[in-house]
Steps between C-alpha positions, in 0.01 A plus 500: 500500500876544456720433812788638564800320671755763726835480406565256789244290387646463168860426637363187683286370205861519299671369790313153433530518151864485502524275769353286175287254782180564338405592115385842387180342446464355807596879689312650258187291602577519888515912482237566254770636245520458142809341366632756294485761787714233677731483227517867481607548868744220484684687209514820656624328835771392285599776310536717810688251711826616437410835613479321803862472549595840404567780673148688465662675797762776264163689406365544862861577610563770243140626582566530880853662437279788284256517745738539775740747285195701465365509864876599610468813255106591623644521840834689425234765300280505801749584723648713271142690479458507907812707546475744246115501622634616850767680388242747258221511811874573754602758273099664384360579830877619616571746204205617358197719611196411631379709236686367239431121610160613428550593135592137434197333617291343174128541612304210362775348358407131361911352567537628911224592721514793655545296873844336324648886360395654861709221647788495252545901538431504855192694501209448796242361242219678697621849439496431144105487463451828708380775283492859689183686457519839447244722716129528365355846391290569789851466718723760280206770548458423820875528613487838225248637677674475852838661306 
């Protein structure tokens, strides 16, 4: 069964093989580790030391500067949004008619439920599922008959 070393693992096992106190061999026998593995992890310890010394920090700075450029313009569009929002429910329920408020609601729309276009155009959302009922037959000819 193959087993598998975590990447801190690995950094130790180089860690004595540059110290140079014991052989390859003699690690490679200790940890149960092939040689060649040994020499493989040594190489690529070495070939990304100097990015080490770098700064690996320019790409996480640059990224956090976009990040935070972008958060600053979500928040200037949301609070753009939230006043026109008020302003359009200020100026709906104050200038038109109940009536006409009416006229805009989308029933079954899929993008605002009706609860969200009753609130936005200041309309009781109970009145809007009231449907007058005319009177029945047998109520005309009886108020006919008293005429």
């Amino acid at each position: 069964m193959k087993t598998h070393y975590t990447s801190k693992q690995k950094a130790q096992i180089v860690l004595e093989i540059l110290k140079e106190e014991r052989s390859i061999a003699q690690i490679a026998s200790e940890y149960g580790i092939h040689p060649n593995r040994l020499y493989k992890w040594k190489a690529q310890a070495v070939e990304n030391l100097p990015g080490l010394f770098e700064e690996e920090r320019k790409g996480e700075k640059a990224l956090k500067v976009e990040y935070d450029r972008q958060l600053k313009e979500l928040y200037t569009e949301i609070g753009k949004l939230t006043t026109q929002l008020s302003w359009l429910k200020k100026n709906l329920a104050s200038n038109l008619l109940r009536s006409e408020r009416l006229a805009l609601l989308e029933r079954g729309s899929a993008e605002l439920l009706l609860v969200v276009q009753a609130k936005l155009l200041g309309l009781c959302r109970s009145s809007l599922y009231y449907e007058p009922v005319g009177p029945s037959a047998r109520e005309i000819a009886i108020k006919h008959r008293i005429d």
